[in-house]
SERO-4910 file (N, C-alpha, C, O; in steps of 0.05 Angstrom, whole numbers):
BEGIN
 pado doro    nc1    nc2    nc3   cac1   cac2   cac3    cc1    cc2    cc3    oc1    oc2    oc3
  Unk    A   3099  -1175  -2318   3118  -1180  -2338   3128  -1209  -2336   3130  -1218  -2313
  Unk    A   3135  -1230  -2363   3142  -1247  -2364   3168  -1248  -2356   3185  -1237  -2370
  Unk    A   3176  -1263  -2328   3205  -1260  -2319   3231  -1262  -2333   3252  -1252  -2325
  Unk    A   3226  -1283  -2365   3244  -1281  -2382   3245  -1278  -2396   3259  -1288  -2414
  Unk    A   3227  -1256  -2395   3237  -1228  -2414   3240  -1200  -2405   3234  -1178  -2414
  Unk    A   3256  -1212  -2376   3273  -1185  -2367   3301  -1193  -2384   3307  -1216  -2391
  Unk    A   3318  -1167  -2389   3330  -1169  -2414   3361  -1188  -2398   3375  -1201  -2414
  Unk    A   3368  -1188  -2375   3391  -1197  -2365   3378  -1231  -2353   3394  -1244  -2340
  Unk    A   3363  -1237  -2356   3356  -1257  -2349   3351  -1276  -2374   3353  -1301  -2374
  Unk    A   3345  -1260  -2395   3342  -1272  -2420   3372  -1271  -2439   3374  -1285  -2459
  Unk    A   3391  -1256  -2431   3420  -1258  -2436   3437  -1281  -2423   3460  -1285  -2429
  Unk    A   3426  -1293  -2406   3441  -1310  -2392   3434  -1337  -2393   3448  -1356  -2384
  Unk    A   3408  -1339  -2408   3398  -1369  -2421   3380  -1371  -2402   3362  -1387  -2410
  Unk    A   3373  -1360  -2373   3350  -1362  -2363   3319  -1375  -2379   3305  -1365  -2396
  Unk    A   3316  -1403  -2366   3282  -1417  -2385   3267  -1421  -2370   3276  -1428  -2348
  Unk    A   3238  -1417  -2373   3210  -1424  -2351   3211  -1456  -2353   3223  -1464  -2373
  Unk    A   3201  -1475  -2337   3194  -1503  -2337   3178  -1501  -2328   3185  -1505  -2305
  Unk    A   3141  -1495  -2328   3131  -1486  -2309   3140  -1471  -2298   3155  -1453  -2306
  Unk    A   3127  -1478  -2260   3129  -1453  -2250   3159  -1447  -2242   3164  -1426  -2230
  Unk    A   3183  -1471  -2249   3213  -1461  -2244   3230  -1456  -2264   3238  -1473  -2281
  Unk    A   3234  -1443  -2264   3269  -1431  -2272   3289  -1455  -2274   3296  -1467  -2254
  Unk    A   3302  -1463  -2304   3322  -1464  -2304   3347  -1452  -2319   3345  -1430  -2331
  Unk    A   3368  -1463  -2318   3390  -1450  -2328   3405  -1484  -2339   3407  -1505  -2326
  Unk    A   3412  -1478  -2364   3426  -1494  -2368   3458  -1485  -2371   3463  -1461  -2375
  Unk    A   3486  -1507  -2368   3508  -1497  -2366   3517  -1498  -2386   3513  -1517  -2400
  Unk    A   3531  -1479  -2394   3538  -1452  -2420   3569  -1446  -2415   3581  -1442  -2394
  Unk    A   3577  -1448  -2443   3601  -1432  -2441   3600  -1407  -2431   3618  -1396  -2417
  Unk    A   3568  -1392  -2441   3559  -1355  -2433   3570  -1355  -2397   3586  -1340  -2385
  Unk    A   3554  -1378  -2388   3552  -1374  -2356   3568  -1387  -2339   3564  -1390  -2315
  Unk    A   3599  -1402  -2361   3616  -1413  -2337   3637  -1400  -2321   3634  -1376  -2316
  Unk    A   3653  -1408  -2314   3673  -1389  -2292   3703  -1397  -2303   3710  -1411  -2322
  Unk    A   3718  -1384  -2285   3743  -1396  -2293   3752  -1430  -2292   3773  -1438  -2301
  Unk    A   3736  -1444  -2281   3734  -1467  -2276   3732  -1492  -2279   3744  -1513  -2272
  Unk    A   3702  -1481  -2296   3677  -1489  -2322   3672  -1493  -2297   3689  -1509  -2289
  Unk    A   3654  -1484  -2276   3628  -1489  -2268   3609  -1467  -2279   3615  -1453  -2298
  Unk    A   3585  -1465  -2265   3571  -1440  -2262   3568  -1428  -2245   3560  -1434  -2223
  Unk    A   3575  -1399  -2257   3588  -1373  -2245   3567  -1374  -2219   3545  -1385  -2216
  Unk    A   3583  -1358  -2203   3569  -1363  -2170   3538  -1336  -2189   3515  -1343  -2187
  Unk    A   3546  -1309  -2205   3529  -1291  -2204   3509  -1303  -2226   3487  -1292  -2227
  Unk    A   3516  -1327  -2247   3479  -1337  -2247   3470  -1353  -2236   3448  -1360  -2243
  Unk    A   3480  -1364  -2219   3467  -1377  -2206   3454  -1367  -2178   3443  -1382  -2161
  Unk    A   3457  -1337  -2176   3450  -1327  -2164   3420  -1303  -2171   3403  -1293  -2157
  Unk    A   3427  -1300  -2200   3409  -1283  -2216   3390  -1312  -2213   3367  -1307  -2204
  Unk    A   3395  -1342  -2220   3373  -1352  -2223   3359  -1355  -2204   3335  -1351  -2208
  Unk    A   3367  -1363  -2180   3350  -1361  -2148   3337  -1337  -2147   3312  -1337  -2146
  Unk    A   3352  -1312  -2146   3342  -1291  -2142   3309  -1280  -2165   3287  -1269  -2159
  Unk    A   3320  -1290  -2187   3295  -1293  -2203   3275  -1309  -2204   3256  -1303  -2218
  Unk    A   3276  -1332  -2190   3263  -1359  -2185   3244  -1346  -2157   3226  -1360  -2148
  Unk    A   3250  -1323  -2145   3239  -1320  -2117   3223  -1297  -2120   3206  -1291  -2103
  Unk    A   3226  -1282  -2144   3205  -1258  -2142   3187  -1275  -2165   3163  -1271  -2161
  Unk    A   3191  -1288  -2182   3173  -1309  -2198   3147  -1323  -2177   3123  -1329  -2179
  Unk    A   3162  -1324  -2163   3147  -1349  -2137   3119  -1332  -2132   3095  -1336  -2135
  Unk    A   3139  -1308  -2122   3123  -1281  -2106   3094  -1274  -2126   3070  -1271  -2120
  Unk    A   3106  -1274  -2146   3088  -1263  -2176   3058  -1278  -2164   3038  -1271  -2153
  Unk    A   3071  -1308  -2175   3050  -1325  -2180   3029  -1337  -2151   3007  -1347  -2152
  Unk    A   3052  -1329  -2121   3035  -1334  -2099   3010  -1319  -2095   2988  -1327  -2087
  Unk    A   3021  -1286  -2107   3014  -1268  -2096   2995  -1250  -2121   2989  -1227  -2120
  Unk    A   2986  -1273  -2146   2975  -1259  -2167   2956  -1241  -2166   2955  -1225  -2185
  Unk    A   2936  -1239  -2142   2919  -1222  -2145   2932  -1187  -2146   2923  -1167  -2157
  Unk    A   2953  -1192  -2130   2965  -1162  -2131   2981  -1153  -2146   2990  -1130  -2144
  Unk    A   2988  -1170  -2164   3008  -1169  -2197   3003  -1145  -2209   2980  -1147  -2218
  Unk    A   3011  -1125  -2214   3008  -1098  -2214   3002  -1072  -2203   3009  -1050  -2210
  Unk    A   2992  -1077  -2191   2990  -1061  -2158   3002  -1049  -2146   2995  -1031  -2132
  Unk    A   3028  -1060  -2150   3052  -1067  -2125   3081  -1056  -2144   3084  -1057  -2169
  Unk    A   3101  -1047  -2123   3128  -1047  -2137   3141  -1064  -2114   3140  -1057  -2090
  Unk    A   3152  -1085  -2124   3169  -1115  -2113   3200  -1100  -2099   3213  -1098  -2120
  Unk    A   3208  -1095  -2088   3234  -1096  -2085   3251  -1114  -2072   3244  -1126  -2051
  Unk    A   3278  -1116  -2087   3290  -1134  -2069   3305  -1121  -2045   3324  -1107  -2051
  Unk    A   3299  -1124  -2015   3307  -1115  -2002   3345  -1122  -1992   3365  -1108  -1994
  Unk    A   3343  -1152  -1981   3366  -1165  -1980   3372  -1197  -1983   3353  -1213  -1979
  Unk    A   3390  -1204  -1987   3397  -1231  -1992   3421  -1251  -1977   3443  -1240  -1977
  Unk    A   3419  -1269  -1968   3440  -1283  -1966   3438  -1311  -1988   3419  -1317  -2002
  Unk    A   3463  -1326  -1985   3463  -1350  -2006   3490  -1367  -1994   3506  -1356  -1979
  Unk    A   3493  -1387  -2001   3503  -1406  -1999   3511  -1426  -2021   3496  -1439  -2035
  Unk    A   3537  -1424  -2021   3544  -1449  -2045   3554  -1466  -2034   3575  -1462  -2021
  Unk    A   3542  -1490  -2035   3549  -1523  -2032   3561  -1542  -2041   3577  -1556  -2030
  Unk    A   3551  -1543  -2066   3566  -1557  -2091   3567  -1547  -2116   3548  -1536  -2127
  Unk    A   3592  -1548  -2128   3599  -1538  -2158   3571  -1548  -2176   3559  -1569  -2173
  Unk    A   3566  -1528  -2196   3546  -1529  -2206   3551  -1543  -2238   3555  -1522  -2250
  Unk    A   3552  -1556  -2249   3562  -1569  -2274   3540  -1580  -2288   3545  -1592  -2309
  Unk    A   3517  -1578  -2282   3492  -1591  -2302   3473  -1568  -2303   3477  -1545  -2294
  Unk    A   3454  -1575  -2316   3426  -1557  -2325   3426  -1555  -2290   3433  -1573  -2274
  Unk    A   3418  -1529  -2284   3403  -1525  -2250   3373  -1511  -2247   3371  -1488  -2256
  Unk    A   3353  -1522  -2236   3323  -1512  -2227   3325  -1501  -2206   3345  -1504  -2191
  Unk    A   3309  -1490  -2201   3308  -1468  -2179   3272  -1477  -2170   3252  -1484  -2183
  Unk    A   3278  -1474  -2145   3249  -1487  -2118   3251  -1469  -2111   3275  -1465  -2106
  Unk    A   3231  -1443  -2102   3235  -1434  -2087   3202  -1443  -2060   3183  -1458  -2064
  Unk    A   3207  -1428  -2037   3189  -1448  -2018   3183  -1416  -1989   3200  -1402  -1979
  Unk    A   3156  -1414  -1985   3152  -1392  -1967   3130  -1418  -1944   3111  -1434  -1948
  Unk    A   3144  -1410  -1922   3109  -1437  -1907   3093  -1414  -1900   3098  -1390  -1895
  Unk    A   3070  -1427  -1900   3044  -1413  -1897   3039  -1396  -1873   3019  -1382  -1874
  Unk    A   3057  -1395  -1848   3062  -1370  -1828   3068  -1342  -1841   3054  -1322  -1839
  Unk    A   3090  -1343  -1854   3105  -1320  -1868   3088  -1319  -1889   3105  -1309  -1904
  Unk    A   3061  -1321  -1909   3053  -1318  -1933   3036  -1307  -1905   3042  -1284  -1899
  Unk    A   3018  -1320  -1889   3000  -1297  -1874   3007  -1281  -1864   2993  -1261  -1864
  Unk    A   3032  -1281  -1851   3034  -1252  -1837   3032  -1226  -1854   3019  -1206  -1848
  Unk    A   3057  -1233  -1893   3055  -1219  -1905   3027  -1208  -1913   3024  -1183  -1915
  Unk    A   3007  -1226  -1917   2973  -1208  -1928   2976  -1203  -1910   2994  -1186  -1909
  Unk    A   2964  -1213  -1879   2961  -1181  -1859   2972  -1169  -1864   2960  -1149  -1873
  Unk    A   3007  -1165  -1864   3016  -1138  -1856   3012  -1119  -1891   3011  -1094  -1894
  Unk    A   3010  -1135  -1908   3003  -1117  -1928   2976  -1112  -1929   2975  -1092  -1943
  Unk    A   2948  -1120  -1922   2930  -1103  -1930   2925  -1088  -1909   2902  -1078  -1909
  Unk    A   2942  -1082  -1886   2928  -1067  -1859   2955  -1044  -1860   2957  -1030  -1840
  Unk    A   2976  -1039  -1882   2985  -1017  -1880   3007  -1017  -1916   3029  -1009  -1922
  Unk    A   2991  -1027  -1927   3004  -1023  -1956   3029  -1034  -1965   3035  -1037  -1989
  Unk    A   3042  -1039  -1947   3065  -1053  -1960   3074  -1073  -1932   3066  -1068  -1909
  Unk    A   3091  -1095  -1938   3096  -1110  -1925   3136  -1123  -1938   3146  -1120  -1960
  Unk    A   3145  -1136  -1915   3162  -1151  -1925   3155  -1180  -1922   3142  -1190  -1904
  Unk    A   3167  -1193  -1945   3166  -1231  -1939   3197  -1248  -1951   3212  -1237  -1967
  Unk    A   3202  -1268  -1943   3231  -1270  -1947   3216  -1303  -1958   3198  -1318  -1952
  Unk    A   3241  -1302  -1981   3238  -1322  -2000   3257  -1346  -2001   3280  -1342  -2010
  Unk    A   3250  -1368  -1995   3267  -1397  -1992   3282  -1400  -2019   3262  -1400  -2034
  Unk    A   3303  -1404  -2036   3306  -1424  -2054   3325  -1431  -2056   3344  -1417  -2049
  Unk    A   3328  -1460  -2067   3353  -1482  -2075   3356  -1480  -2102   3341  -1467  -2117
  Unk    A   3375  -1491  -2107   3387  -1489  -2138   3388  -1518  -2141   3406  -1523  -2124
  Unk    A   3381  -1543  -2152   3389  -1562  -2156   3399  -1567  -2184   3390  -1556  -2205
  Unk    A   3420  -1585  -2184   3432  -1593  -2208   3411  -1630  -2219   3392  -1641  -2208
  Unk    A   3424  -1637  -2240   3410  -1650  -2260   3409  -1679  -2242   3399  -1698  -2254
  Unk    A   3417  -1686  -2218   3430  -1706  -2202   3407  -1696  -2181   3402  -1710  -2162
  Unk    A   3398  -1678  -2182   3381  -1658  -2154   3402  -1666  -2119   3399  -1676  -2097
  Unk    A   3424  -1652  -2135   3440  -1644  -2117   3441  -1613  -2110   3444  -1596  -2128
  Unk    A   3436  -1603  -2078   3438  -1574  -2083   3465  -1567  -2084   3483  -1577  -2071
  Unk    A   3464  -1546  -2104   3484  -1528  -2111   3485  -1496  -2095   3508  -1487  -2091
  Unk    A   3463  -1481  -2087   3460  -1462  -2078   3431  -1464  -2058   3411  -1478  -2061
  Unk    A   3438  -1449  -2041   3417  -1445  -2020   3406  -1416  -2012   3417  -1407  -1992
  Unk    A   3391  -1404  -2023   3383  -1375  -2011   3361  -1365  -1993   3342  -1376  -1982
  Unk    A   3369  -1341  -1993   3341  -1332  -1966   3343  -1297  -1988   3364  -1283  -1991
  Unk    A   3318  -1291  -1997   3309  -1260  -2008   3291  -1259  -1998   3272  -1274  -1994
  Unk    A   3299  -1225  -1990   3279  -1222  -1979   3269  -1192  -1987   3286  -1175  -1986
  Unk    A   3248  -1186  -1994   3226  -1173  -2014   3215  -1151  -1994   3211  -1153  -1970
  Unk    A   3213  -1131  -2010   3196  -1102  -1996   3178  -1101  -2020   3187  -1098  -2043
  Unk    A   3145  -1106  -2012   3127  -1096  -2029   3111  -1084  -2023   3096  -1092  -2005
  Unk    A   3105  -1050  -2040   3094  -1030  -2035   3076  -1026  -2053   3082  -1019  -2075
  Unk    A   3038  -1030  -2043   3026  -1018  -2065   3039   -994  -2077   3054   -977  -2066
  Unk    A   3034   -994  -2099   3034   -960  -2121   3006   -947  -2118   2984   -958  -2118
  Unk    A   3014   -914  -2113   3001   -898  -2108   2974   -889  -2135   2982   -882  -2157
  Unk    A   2946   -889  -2130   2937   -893  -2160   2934   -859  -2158   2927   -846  -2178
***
């Protein structure tokens, strides 16, 4: 599935740029503040990291049910411009995950991303981390 056109991601102005995610700042998505709300900017990381997963991991793009297992995040700086989303796995943690997923069906892998603003200042810093389970045919 095209990630933005999951229906809450596409309610919140969620856009592809390639392979990142942005969000531009919206009256829809500001806070009491006018920045942007800590929860899209958290929907956008968090969507920016199973996107990643999609496209690292395309051969198994249907196969599989993705879950998000857990998350932490970090906010740094008030978010006030258009923000992209990086997300980043190093090549230890992408191998362990194929081993541990083709030698027993499912695996976890935990997903890097920053949120930068229009200045590529970070605004948010996350760590998701993913339970993926082939589906039974």
């Amino acid at each position: 599935m095209e990630v933005t056109n999951i229906p809450f991601v596409k309610h919140i102005g969620i856009e592809k740029e390639g392979s990142q995610l942005a969000l531009a700042s919206s009256y829809e998505v500001e806070n009491h503040i006018g920045t942007i709300h800590a929860s899209a900017q958290f929907t956008l990381a968090e969507t920016q990291s199973g996107l990643f997963l999609q496209e690292e991991f395309s051969d198994i793009e249907g196969e599989v049910l993705p879950l998000l297992r857990s998350s932490t995040v970090k906010y740094k700086s008030p978010a006030i411009t258009k923000l992209k989303a990086v997300a980043t796995v190093n090549d230890e943690i992408k191998d362990k995950f194929k081993e541990q997923f083709l030698k027993r069906g499912r695996a976890t892998i935990s997903v890097e991303v920053k949120l930068l603003d229009s200045d590529d200042v970070v605004t948010m810093v996350g760590e998701f981390v993913w339970f993926v389970q082939r589906l039974k045919s």
